[in-house]
C-alpha positions in Angstrom: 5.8 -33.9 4.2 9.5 -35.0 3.5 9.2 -33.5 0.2 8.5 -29.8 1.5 12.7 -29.0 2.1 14.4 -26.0 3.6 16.1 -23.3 1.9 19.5 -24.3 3.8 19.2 -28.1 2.8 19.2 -27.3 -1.0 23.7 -27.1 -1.3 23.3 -30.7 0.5 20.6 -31.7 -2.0 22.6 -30.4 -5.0 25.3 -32.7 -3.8 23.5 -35.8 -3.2 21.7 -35.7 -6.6 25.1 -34.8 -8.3 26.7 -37.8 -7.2 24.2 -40.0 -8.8 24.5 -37.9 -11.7 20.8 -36.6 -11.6 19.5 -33.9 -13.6 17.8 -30.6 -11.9 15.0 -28.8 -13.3 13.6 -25.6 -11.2 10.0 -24.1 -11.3 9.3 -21.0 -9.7 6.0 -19.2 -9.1 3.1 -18.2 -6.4 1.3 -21.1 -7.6 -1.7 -19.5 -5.4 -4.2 -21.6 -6.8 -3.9 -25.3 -8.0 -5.3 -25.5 -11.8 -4.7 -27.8 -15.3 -2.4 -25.3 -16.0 0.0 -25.8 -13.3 -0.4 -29.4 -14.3 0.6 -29.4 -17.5 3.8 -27.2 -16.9 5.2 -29.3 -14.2 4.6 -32.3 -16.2 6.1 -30.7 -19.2 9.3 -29.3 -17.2 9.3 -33.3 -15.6 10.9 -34.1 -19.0 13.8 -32.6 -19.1 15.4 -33.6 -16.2 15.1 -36.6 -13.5 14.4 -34.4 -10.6 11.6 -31.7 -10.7 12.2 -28.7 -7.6 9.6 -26.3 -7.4 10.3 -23.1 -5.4 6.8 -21.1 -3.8 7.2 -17.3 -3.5 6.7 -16.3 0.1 3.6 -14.7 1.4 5.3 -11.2 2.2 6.8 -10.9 -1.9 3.5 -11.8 -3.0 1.7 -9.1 -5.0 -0.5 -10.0 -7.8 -3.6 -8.6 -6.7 -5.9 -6.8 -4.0 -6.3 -9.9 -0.8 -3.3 -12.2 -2.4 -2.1 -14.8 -1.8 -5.3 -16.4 -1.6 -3.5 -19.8 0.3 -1.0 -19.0 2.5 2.9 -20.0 1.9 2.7 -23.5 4.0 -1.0 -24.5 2.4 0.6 -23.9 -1.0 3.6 -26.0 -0.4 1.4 -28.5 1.1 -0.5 -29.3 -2.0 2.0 -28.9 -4.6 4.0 -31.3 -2.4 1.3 -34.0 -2.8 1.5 -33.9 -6.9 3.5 -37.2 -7.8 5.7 -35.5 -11.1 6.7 -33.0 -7.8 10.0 -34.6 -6.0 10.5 -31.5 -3.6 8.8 -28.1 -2.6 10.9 -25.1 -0.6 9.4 -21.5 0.2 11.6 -19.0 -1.3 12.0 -15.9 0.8 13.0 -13.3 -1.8 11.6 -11.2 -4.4 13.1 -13.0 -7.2 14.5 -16.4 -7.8 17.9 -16.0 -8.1 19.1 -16.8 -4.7 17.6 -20.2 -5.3 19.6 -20.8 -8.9 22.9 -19.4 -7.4 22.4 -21.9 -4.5 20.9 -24.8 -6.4 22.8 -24.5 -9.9 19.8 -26.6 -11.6 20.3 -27.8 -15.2 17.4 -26.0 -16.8 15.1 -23.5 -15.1 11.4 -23.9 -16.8 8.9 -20.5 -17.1 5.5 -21.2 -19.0 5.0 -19.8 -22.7 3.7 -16.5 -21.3 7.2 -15.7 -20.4 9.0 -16.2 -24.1 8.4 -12.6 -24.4 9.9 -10.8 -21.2 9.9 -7.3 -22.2 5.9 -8.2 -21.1 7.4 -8.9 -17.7 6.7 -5.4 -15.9 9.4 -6.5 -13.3 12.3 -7.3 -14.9 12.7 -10.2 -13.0 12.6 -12.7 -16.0 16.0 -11.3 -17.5 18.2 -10.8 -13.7 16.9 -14.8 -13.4 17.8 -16.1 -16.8 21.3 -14.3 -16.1 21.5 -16.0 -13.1 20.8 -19.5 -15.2 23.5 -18.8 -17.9 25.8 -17.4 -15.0 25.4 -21.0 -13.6 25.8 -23.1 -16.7 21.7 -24.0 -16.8 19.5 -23.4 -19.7 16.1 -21.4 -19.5 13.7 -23.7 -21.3 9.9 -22.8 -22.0 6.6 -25.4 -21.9 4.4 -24.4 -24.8 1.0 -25.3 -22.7 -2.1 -23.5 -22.7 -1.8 -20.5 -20.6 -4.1 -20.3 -17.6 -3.4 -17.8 -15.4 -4.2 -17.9 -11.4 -4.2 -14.2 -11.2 -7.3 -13.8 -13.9 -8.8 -16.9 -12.5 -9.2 -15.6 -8.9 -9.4 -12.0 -9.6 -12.3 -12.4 -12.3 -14.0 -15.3 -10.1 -15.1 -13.2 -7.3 -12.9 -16.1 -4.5 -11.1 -13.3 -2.6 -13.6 -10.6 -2.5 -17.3 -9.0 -3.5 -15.3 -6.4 -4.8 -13.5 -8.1 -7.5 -16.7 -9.9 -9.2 -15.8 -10.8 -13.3 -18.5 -7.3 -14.2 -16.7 -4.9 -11.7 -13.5 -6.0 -13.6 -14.1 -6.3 -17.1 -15.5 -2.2 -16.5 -12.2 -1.5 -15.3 -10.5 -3.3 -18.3 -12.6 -1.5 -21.1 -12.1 1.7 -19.7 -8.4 1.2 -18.4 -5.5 0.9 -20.8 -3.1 -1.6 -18.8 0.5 -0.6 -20.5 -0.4 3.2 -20.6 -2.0 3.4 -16.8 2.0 1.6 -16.0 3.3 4.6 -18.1 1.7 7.4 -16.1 2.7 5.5 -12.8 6.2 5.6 -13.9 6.2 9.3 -15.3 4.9 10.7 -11.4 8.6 10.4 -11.1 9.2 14.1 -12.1 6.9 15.5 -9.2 8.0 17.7 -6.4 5.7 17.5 -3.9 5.6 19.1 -0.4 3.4 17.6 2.7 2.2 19.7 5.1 0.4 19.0 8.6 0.8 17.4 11.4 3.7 15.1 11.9 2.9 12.1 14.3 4.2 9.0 16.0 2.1 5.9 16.1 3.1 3.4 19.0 1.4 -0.1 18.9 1.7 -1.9 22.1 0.9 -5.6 21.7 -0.9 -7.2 24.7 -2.9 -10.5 25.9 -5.6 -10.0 27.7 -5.4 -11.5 31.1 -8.8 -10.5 33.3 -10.5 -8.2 35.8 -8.7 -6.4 38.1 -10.7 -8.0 41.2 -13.7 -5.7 42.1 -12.9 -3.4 40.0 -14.1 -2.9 36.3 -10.7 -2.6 34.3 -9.1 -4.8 32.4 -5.4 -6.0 33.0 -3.5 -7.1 30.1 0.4 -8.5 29.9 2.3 -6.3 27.5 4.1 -8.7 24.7 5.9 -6.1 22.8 5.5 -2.8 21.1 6.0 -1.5 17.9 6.9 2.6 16.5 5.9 3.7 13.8 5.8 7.2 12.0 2.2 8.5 11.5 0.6 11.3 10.3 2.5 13.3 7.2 5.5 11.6 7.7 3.6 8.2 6.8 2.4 10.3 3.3 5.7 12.0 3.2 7.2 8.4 3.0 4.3 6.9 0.5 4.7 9.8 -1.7 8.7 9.4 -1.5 8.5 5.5 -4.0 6.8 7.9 -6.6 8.6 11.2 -6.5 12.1 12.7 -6.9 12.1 14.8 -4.1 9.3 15.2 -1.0 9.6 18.2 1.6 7.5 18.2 4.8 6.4 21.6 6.9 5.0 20.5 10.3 6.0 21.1 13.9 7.4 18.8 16.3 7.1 19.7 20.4 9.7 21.7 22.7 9.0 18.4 24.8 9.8 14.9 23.7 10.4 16.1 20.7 11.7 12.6 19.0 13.6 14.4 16.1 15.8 11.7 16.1 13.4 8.9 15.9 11.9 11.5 12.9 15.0 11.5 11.1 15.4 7.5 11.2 12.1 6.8 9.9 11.7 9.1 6.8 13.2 8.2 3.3 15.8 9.8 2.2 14.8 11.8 -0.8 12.5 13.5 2.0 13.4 17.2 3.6 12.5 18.2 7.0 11.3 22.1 7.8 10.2 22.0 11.4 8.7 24.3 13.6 9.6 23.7 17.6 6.0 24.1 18.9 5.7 25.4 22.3 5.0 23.7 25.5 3.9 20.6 23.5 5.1 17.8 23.1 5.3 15.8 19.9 1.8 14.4 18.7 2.1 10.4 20.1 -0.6 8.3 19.9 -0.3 5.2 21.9 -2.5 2.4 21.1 -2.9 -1.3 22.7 -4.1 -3.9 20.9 -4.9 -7.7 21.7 -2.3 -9.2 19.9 -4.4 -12.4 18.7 -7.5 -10.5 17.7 -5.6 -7.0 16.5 -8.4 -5.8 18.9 -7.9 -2.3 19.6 -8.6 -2.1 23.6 -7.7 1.4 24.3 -6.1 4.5 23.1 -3.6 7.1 24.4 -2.9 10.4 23.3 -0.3 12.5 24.0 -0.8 16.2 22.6 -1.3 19.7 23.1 -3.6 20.4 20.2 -4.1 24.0 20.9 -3.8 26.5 17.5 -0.2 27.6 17.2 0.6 31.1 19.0 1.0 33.5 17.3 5.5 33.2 17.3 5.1 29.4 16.3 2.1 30.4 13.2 4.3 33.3 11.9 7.4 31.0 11.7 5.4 28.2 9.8 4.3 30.9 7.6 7.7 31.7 6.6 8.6 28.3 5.9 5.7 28.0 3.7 5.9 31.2 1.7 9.7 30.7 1.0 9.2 26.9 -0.8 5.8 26.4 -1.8 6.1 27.9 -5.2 8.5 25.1 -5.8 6.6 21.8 -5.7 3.9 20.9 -8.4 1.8 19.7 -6.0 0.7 20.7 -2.0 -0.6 17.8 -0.1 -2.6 19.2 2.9 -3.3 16.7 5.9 -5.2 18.2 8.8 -5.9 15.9 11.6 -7.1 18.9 13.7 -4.3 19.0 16.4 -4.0 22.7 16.0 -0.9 23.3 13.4 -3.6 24.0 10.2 -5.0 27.4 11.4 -7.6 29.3 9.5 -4.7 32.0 8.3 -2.2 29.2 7.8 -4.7 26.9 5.5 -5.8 30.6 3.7 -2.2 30.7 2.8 -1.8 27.4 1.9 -4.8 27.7 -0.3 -3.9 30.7 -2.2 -0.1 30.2 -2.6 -0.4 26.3 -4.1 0.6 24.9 -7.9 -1.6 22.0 -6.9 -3.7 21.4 -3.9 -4.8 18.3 -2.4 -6.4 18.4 1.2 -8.0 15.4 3.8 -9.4 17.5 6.7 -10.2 14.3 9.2 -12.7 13.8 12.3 -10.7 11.6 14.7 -11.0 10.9 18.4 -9.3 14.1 19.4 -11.1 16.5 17.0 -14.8 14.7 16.8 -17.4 16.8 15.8 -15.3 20.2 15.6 -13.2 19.9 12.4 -13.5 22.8 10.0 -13.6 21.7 6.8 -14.9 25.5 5.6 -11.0 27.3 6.2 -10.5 25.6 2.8 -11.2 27.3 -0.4 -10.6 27.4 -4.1 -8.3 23.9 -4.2 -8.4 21.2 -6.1 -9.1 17.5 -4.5 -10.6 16.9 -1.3 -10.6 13.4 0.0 -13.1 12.4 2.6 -15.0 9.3 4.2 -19.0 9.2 4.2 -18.8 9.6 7.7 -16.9 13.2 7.7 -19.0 14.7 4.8 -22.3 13.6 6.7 -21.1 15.0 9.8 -20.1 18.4 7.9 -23.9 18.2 7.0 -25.6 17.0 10.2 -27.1 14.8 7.2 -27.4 11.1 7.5 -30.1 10.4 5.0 -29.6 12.2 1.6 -27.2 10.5 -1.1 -23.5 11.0 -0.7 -23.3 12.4 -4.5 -25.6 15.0 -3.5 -23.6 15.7 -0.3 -20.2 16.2 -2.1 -21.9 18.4 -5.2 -23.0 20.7 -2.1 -20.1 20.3 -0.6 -18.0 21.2 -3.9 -20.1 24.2 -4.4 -19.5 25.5 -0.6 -15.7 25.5 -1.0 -14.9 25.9 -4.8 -13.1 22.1 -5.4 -12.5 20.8 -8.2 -12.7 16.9 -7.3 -13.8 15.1 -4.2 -13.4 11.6 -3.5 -15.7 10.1 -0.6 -14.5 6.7 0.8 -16.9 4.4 2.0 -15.2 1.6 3.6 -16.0 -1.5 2.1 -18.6 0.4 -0.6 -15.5 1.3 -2.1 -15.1 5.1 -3.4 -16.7 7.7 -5.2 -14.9 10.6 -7.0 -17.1 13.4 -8.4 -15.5 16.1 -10.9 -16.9 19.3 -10.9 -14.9 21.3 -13.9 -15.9 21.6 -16.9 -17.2 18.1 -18.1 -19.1 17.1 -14.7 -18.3 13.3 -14.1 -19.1 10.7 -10.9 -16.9 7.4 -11.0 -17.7 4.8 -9.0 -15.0 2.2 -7.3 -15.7 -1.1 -5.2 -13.3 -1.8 -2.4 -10.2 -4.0 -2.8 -9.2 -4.7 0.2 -9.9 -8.6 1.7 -7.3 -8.8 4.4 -8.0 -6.2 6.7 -5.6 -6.0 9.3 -5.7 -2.5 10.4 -7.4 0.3 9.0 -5.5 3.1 10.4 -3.2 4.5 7.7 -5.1 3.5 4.3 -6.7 6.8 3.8 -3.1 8.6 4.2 -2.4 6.0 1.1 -4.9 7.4 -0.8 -4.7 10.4 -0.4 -0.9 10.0 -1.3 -1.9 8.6 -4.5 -4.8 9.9 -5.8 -3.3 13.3 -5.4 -0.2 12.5 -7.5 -2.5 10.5 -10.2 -5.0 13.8 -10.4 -2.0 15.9 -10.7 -1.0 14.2 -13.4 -3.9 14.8 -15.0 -5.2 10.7 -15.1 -8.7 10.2 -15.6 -11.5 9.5 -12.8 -11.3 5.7 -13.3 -7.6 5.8 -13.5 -7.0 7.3 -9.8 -9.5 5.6 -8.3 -8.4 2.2 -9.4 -4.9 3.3 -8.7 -6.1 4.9 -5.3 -7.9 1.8 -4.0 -5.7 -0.4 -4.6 -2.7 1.5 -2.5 -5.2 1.7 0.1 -6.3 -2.3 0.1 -2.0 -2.6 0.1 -1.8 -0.4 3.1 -5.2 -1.8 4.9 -3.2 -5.1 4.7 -0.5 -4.4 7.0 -0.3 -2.6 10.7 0.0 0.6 10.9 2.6 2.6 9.3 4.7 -0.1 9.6 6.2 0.0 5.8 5.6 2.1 3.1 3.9 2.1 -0.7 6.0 1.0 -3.0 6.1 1.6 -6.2 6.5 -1.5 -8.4 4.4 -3.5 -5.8 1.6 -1.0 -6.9 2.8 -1.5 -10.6 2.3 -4.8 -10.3 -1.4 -4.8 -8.3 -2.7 -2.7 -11.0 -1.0 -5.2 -13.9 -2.6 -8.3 -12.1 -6.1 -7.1 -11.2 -6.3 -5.6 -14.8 -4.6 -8.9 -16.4 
């Protein structure tokens, strides 16, 4: 619709409606779903100038909530457009609205009541935007409607998932302390925490399908483009990194194809590297290609020698680990059963660690032949239902019962079982014995590789931190639903985006 404008047109706007010496008034939200509320505040804001702007946050800054936004960025400008107190609509592509005062210089910018008291605003962003305001001669003003908020509405309404129905929630609110849960998220910040495992490099090539290959059975595709991404520890290396001050990894990269460089590029910079040249191997690559319409995975290439480490390559990973381990709070331990956790490696690792957190995973590679049992005497293991049933050969008895065996076998203190979209389970087995149960967040499931390394990148710092069970699997979940969202490794947690995903699902 002509009222839905550009970003670029605003400057031209700003002149036009100076000339005929027209007021500006500028709302900014998600606006994700359409209520009286919204009504009322752009009615309210209507009044104080001649012509109302209202600026959308884009789809990729939204973050109020597991599955948000629930309407996408042209749907929500689409409606808001039609509403007659509206006279235009633009998608702002940032985090905050200041690009849009600085470009637009409106006479008053309008928040709702909620906003009178910004130390509540767990971004800051209220008090960089009313700078911006004062900066450009405009005044903040404030409706004083009733406060409805989307956030609670579609979070406590059960629209976005079966996860987030109003009981589920208002559990998690009576147990959960919103402002102190913020508090422990914040104080992670003094953890050192070193990754160790295998180190591996995800490559997502994008194709569309095309046919048969005559006669013959296999498929041809045409190859759109491809995307690299760091997998493995270096994908919990960089989660961990938006927490911590300081993140060391021990792993091995190959004598051939090493990609150290491509290594380097992708890890954050508060992150150390101590690598072990492993020989003749290459550097774990796993090469997938994927429909690009469906996110389909079609087929799968690996290129590894997952061979245990000889004996030169174990005794120098050794040294790396004895010489720094007694440093870090915490020991995150991935195993994804490519041969660099051997049994006298993982006995180290397990006797020499602060803090020890450890996901020993069945993949395609591995199937069937992990060894969960080299671990001992540590304390969080994080697996999915389908690896502690395996462990078992047991597909019947409960999963509670499972992981109390399970805890008793190898002397853990916690174990969390994942169970796709069942959501979690984490059952503590110290002194005050305790199961907490989670339902999954995640709606938007784009790819699923990756969102365990999430939570086990989180959960471990929470349960080193000493949070309670309900604590890190809220927390936990909730990085895994952000992570679930996006393909592959492609970004990173970050912090305040988890900051605020906890505020809003809690609000």
């Amino acid at each position: 619709m002509h009222k839905i404008i550009k970003f670029d047109y605003l400057s031209n706007l700003k002149k036009k409606l100076r000339i005929k010496k027209k007021k500006i008034v500028l709302c900014h939200g998600t606006f994700d779903l359409l209520h009286i509320g919204h009504l009322k505040h752009f009615n309210s804001a209507k009044k104080y100038a001649d012509v109302l702007i209202v600026s959308i946050t884009s789809d990729k800054y939204v973050l109020k909530g597991p599955g948000r936004p629930l309407f996408n960025e042209t749907n929500r400008a689409l409606y808001l457009s039609n509403l007659s107190m509206i006279d235009y609509v633009v998608i702002n592509d940032s985090v905050t609205s200041i690009n849009l005062i600085n470009k637009l210089k409106p006479d008053f910018y309008c928040k709702g009541p909620d906003y009178k008291q910004n130390e509540l605003d767990i971004t800051g962003n209220i008090n960089k935007e009313i700078i911006a305001i004062k900066k450009n001669k405009g005044k903040i003003v404030y409706t004083d409607d009733e406060i409805f908020s989307s956030s609670k509405l579609i979070n406590f309404n059960n629209l976005n998932s079966e996860s987030l129905d109003p009981k589920n929630l208002n559990q998690m609110k009576n147990k959960i302390d919103t402002n102190s849960i913020i508090n422990k998220i914040n104080d992670l910040q003094k953890l050192k925490v070193l990754v160790i495992g295998e180190l591996i490099i995800d490559e997502y090539n994008f194709v569309e399908p095309v046919g048969k290959s005559g006669k013959e059975i296999n498929l041809v595709v045409h190859e759109t483009f491809k995307e690299k991404y760091l997998g493995g520890i270096g994908a919990i290396a960089n989660h961990v990194s938006s927490f911590v001050k300081e993140v060391n990894i021990i792993s091995c990269i190959g004598d051939q194809d090493s990609q150290l460089n491509f290594i380097k590029s992708k890890i954050s910079s508060n992150i150390k590297l101590n690598l072990t040249v492993k020989e003749n191997s290459p550097t774990i690559s796993k090469k997938r290609f994927i429909d690009e319409v469906s996110k389909n995975k079609i087929l799968g290439v690996y290129k590894m020698n997952d061979s245990d480490l000889n004996i030169n390559n174990e005794k120098q990973v050794i040294k790396k680990i004895d010489k720094i381990i007694k440093n870090y709070d915490l020991v995150i331990l991935a195993d994804y059963g490519h041969g660099i956790i051997t049994k006298k490696i993982a006995k180290i690792i397990c006797q020499k660690s602060n803090y020890l957190s450890v996901n020993s995973q069945n993949n395609a590679s591995n199937f069937g032949f992990q060894n969960l049992h080299k671990f001992k005497n540590f304390n969080l293991l994080i697996l999915n239902e389908g690896e502690i049933r395996l462990n078992f050969r047991d597909k019947k008895s409960s999963l509670e019962s499972l992981s109390k065996k399970l805890i008793k076998n190898l002397n853990v203190k916690k174990t969390i079982i994942t169970s796709g979209k069942d959501g979690s389970m984490i059952i503590n087995n110290t002194k005050v014995k305790k199961t907490s149960k989670s339902k999954a967040f995640a709606s938007n499931i784009v790819d699923k590789v990756g969102s365990g390394d999430a939570m086990l990148a989180i959960a471990s710092l929470c349960d080193k931190m000493k949070m309670n069970e309900d604590e890190i699997l809220l927390i936990s979940s909730l990085a895994a639903a952000q992570k679930i969202g996006t393909m592959g490794n492609k970004t990173k947690l970050n912090k305040l985006d988890l900051i605020k995903s906890v505020y809003y699902t809690l609000k």
